[in-house]
VOGU-3710 file (C-alpha; in Angstrom, 3 decimals, decimal comma):
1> xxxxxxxxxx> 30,937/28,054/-3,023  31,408/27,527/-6,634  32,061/23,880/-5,891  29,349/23,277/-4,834  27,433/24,701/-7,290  29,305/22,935/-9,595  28,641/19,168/-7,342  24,447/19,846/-7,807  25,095/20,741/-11,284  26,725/17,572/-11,902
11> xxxxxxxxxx> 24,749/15,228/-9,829  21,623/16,713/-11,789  23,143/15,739/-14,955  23,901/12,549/-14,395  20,377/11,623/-12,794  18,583/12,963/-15,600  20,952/11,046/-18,112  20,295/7,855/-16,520  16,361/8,092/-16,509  17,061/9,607/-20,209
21> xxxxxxxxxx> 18,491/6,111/-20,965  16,547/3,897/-18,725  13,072/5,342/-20,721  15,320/5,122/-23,806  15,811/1,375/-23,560  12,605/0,602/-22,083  13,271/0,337/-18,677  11,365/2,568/-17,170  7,902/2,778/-18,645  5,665/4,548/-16,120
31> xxxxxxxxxx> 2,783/4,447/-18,545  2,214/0,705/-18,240  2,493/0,172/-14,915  -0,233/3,471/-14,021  -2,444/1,553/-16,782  -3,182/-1,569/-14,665  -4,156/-0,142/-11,361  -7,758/-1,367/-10,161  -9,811/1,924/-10,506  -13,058/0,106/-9,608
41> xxxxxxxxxx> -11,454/-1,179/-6,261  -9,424/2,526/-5,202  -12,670/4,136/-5,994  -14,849/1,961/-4,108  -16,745/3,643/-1,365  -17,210/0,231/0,583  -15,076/-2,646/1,972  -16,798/-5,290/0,356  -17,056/-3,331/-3,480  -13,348/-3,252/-3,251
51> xxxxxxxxxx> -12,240/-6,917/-2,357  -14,660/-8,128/-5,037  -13,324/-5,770/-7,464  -9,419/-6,624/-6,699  -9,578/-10,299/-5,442  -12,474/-11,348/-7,093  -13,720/-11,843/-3,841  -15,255/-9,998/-0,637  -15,439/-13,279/2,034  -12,131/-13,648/4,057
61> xxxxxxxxxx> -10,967/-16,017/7,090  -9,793/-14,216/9,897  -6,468/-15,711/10,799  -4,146/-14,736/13,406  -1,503/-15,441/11,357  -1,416/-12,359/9,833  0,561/-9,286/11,951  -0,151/-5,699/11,943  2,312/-3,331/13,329  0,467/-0,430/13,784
71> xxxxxxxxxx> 0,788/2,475/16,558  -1,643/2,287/19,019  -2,488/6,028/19,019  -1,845/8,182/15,394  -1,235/11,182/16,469  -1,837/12,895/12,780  -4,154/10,392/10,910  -2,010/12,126/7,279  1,179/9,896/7,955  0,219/5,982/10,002
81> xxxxxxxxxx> 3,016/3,487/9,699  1,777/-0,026/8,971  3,680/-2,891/8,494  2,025/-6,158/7,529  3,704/-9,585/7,231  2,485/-12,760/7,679  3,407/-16,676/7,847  0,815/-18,085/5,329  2,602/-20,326/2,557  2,023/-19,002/-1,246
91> xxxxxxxxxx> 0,848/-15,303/-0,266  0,214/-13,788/-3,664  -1,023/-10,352/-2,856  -1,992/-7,929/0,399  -4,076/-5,194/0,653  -5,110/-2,705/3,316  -7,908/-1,176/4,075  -8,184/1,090/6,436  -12,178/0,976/7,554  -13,110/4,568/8,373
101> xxxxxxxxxx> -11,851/6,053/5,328  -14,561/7,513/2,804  -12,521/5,380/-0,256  -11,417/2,440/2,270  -9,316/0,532/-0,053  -5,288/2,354/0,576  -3,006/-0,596/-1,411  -2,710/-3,509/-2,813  0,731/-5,053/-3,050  1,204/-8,267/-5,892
111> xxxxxxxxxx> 3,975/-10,352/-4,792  5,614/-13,599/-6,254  4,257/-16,305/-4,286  7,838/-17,523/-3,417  8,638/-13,790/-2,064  8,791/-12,758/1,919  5,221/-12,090/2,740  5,911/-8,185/4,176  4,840/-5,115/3,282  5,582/-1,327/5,226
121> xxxxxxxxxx> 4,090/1,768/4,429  2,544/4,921/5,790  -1,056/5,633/5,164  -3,773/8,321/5,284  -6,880/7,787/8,220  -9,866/10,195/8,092  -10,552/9,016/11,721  -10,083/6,200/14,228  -10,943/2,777/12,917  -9,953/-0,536/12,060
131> xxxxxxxxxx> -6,479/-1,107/9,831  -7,425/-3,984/8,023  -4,870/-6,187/6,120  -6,061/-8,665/3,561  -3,766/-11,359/2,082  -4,531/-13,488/-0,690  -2,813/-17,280/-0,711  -3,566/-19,916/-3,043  -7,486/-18,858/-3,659  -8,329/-18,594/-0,434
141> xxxxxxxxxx> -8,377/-14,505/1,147  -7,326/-14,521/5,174  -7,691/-11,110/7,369  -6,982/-9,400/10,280  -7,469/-6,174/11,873  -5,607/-3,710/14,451  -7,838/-0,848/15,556  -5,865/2,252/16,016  -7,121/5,610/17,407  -6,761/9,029/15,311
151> xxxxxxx> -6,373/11,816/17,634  -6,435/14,310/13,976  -7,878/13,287/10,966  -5,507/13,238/7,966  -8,324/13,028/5,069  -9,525/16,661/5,798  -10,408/16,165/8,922
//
């Protein structure tokens, strides 16, 4: 018993050491990357209001070339798993949106244009509507949706 008191002790130590000197040498600086988020966009009560605001633009292609994975059915709206990836050349960021949600803009992903085009996550849905993932390549935005059915709403719902 003592052991393992002593193990947790230990392992706490060293984790806070290490983000002690990550912050230390400037490695971790939280306070720069929470200062560029797009408040306009994540605040935005409409589709349209929050493409313009993030990609300077609200008019996208649809293209099939973008995948959802998406489940069919959510059976609790408060965790979906999404996975979007696509085979566009030069994909520079991807957001999704998921349609029926009061604030419909849930993230926005900046990638390195020579990075794998993928993204997985789990989002919130205040009811059954379209997932809706916008990618961004070259300066031209592409979309595509996947309509998935919330059987219990996970804004409040």
């Amino acid at each position: 018993m003592i052991d393992a008191k002593r193990r947790i002790l230990l392992k706490g130590s060293l984790a806070a050491g290490s983000i002690g000197i990550a912050a230390g040498a400037g490695l971790l600086t939280p306070g720069r990357v929470l200062a560029e988020w797009n408040e306009t966009a994540f605040r935005a009560k409409d589709i349209p209001t929050a493409l313009s605001s993030l990609m300077g633009a609200d008019d996208a292609e649809i293209s099939d070339k973008i995948k959802i994975k998406a489940p069919d059915i959510a059976e609790n709206g408060a965790v979906v798993p999404i996975t979007v990836e696509t085979d566009l050349e030069g994909v520079t960021s991807i957001a999704i949106i998921a349609s029926g949600n009061q604030t419909p803009l849930i993230a926005s992903f900046e990638l390195s244009p020579i990075a794998l085009p993928f993204v997985a996550t789990r989002i919130k849905m205040a009811k059954t509507a379209d997932v809706v993932a916008v990618v961004k390549a070259g300066d031209t935005l592409y979309k595509n949706a996947k309509n998935v059915k919330v059987t219990i709403g996970g804004c409040g719902g």
